[in-house]
C-alpha positions in Angstrom: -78.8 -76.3 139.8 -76.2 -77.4 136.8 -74.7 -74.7 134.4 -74.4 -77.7 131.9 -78.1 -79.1 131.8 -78.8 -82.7 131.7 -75.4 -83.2 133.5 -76.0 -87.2 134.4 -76.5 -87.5 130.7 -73.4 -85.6 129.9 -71.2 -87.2 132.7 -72.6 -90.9 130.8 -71.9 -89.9 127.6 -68.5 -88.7 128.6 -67.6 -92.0 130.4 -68.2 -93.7 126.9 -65.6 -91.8 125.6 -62.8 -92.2 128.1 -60.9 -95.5 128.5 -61.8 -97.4 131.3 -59.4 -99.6 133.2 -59.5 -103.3 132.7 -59.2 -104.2 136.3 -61.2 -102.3 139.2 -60.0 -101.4 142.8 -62.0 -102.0 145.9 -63.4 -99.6 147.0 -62.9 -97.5 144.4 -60.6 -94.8 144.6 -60.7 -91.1 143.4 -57.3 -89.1 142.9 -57.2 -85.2 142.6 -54.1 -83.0 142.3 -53.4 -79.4 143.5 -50.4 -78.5 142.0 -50.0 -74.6 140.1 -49.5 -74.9 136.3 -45.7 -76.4 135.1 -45.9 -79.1 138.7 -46.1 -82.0 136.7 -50.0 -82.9 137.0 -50.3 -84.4 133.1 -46.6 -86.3 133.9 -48.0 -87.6 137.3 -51.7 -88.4 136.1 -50.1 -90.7 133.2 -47.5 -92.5 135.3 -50.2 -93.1 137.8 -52.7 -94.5 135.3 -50.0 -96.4 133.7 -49.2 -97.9 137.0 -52.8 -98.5 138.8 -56.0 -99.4 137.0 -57.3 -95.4 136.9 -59.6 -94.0 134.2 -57.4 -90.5 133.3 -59.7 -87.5 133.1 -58.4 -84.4 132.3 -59.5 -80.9 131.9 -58.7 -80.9 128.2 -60.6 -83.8 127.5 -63.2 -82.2 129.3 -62.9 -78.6 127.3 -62.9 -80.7 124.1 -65.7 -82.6 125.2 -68.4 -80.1 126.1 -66.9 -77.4 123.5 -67.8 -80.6 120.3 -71.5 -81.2 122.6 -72.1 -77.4 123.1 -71.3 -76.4 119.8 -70.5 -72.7 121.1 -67.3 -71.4 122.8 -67.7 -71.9 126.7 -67.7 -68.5 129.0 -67.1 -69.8 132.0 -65.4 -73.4 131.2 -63.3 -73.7 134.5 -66.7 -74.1 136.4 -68.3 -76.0 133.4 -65.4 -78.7 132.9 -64.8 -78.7 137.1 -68.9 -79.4 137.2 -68.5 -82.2 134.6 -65.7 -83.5 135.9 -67.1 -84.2 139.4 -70.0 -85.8 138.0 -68.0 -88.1 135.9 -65.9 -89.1 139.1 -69.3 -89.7 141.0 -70.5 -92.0 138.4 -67.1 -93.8 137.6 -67.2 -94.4 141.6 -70.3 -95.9 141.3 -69.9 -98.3 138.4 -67.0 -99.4 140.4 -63.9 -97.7 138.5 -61.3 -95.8 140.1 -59.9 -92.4 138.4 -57.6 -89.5 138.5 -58.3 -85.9 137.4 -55.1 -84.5 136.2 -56.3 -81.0 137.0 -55.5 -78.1 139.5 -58.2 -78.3 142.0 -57.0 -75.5 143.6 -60.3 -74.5 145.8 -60.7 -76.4 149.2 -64.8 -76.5 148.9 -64.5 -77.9 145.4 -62.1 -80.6 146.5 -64.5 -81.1 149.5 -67.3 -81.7 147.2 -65.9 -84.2 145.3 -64.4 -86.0 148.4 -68.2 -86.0 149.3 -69.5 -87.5 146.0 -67.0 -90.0 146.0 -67.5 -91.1 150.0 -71.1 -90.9 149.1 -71.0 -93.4 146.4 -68.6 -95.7 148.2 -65.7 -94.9 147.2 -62.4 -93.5 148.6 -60.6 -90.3 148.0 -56.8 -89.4 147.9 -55.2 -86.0 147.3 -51.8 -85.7 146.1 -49.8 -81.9 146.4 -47.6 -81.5 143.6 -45.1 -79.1 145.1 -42.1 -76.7 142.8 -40.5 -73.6 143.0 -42.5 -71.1 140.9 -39.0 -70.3 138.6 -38.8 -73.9 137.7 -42.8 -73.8 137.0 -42.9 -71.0 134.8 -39.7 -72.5 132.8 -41.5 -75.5 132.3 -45.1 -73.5 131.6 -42.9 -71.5 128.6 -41.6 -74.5 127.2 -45.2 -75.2 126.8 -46.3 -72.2 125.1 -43.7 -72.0 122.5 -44.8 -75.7 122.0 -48.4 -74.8 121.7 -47.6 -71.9 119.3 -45.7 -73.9 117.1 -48.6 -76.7 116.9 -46.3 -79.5 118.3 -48.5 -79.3 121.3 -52.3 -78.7 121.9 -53.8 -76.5 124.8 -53.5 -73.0 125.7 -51.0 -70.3 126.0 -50.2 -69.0 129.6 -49.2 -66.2 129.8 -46.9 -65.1 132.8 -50.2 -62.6 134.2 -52.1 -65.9 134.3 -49.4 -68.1 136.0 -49.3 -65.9 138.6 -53.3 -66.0 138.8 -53.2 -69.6 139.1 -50.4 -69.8 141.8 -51.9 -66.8 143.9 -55.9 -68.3 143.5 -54.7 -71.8 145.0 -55.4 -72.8 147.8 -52.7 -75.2 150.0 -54.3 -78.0 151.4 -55.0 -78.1 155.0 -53.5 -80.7 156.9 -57.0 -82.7 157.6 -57.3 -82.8 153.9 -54.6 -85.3 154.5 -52.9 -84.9 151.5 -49.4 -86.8 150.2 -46.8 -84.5 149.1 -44.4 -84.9 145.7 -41.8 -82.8 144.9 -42.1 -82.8 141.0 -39.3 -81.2 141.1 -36.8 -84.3 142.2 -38.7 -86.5 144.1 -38.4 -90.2 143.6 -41.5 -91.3 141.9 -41.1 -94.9 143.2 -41.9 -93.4 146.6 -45.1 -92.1 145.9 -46.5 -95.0 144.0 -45.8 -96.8 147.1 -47.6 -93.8 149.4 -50.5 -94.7 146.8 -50.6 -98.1 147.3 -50.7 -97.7 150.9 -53.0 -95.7 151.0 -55.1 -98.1 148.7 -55.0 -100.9 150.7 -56.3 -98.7 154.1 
């Protein structure tokens, strides 16, 4: 049972709110990430949504989202925005759009539930591993915070307690997950926008 409610209604009203692609793949495709805080996700997500017609979800457009439609602060919004977010993905699948999720997705059931949603509604799914040494991470997850505490940059502040959370709580894909790799850290993006494209013409 939902934690959210009426979650087709919220996954449709959400959809209203993002911007959809102008074109549409066939079949649609779904993109997650796994990738610990400070790999690049929000740099990757944008690049790939500039590149490929892919609606961008992402987990603070989801907190902002049900945090204006609740009207109360959430207590468990991981689960809540993860919920919402595989919804939205189902139903973007269905109508025929293709997505990303910039987001760390970092449990392998939750990543097998929404490859399930998305085969089930036609659609294909493609995992990408953001990969980066933890130092570089955490450099790039301080710059961050000092950004978020000035106000030059909305989110929240991680703390090095809850890095370390978020690195030792996710979970590597396995190698049927099938997963393409990028290095965030040097890797030529050309060469993964062409693994994508492969991959979306299987």
């Amino acid at each position: 049972m939902s934690v959210l409610g009426n979650i087709d209604k919220l996954a449709a009203d959400n959809i209203r709110l993002l911007k959809l692609p102008d074109k549409k793949i066939s079949p649609s495709v779904a993109i997650l990430f796994v990738g610990i805080p400070g790999s690049g996700k929000s740099t990757l997500a944008t690049k790939l949504s500039e590149d490929f017609p892919l609606a961008l979800i992402s987990d603070e457009q989801m907190a902002h989202f049900l945090f204006t439609t609740k009207s109360t602060l959430l207590e468990h919004s991981q689960k809540e925005s993860l919920e919402l977010a595989s919804k939205t993905i189902e139903k973007l699948v269905q109508q025929g759009y293709s997505c990303v999720y910039d987001s760390n997705v970092k449990n392998r059931t939750d990543r097998e539930v929404i490859r399930d949603l998305v085969a089930g509604s036609g659609g294909k799914f493609l995992l990408i591993n953001l990969q980066v040494e933890e130092e570089l991470a955490f450099e790039r997850v301080s710059k961050a915070n000092f950004a978020v505490s000035r106000g030059e940059k909305k989110g929240f502040i991680l703390d090095k307690d809850l890095f370390q959370y978020e690195v030792s709580s996710t979970q590597m894909p396995l190698p049927e997950e099938q997963a393409l790799v990028f290095d965030s850290s040097g890797q030529n993006y050309e060469l993964l926008k062409e693994q994508v494209e492969g991959k979306l013409k299987q």
